[in-house]
N, C-alpha and C positions, 0 to 999 in steps of 0.2 A: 504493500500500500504506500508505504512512505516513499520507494521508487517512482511510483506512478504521477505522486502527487510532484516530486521533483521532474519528473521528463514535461509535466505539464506546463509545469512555472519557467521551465528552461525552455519550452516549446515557445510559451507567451512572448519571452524576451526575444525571441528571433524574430519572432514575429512582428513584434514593434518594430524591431532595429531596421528590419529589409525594409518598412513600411517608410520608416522616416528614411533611409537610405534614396527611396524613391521619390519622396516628396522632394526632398534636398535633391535632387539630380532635377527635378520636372522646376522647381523653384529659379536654380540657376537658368535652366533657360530661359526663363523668362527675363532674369536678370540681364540675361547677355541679349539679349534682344532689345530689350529700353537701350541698357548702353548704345546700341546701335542704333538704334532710330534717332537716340541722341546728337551721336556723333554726326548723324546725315542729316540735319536740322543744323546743327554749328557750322557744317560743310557748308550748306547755302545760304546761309545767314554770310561767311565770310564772301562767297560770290557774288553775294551784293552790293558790298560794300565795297 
């Protein structure tokens, strides 16, 4: 019993960790894509001027 209840609790923790693993990979891109619409916005701001 006492195994089962730890493969359980060790099971949960992977389980979070892959989930935020994924958030944080799916997060960054986004991040990396503002930065870029960014930089492409500063780009034609200088072409104006």
């Amino acid at each position: 019993m006492f195994y089962f209840l730890l493969g359980v609790i060790v099971g949960a923790l992977a389980f979070k960790l892959y989930r935020v693993n994924k958030f944080q990979k799916y997060r960054r891109a986004i991040l990396e894509e503002a930065l870029y619409e960014l930089r492409e916005v500063e780009r034609s701001n200088e072409k104006k001027d």
